[in-house]
C-alpha positions as CSV (number, residue, x, y, z in Angstrom):
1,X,117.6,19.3,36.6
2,X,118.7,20.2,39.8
3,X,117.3,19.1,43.3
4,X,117.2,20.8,46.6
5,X,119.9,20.3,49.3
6,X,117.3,18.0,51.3
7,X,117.0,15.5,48.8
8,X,120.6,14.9,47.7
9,X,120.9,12.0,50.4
10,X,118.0,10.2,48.7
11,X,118.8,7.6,46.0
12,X,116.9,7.8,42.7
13,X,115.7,6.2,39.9
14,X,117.7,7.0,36.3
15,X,114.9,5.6,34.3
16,X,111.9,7.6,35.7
17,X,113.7,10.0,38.4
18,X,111.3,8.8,41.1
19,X,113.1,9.7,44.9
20,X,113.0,6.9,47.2
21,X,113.8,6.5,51.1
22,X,116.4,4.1,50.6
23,X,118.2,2.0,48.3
24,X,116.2,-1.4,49.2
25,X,113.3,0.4,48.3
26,X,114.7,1.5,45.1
27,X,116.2,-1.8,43.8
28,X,112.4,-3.3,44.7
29,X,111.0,-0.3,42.5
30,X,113.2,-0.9,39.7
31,X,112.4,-4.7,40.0
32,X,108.9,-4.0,40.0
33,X,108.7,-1.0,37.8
34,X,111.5,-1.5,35.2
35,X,112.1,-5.6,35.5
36,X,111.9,-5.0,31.1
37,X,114.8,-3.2,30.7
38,X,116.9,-4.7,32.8
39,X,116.0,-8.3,31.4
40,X,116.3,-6.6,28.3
41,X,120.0,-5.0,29.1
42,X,121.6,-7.8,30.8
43,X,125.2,-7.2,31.0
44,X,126.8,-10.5,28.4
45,X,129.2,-12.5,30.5
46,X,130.8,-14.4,26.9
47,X,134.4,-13.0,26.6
48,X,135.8,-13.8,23.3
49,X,138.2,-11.9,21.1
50,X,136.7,-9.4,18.5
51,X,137.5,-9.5,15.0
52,X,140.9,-8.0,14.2
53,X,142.0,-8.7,17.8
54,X,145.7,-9.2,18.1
55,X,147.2,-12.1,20.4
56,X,150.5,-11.3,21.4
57,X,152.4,-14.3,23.5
């Protein structure tokens, strides 16, 4: 998909491709709109070796 030059400065949503003014109002549409997926696709913040991992000191 490609957009016209006048809307390049405009950020928008990946998950629906909705243009917004700014980016405060697209965090507060993806908060609102997509708040299950990103609950759902929360980054893991548990760092722990994976199996067959080497250790080298």
């Amino acid at each position: 998909m490609v957009l016209p030059l006048v809307d390049e400065h405009k950020p928008k949503c990946y998950l629906c491709h909705e243009g917004f003014e700014d980016i405060e109002k697209l965090k507060e549409h993806q908060n609102i709109e997509h708040k299950d997926f990103f609950e759902s696709n929360k980054k893991q913040n548990n760092r722990e070796s994976a199996p067959g991992d080497v250790t080298v000191f």
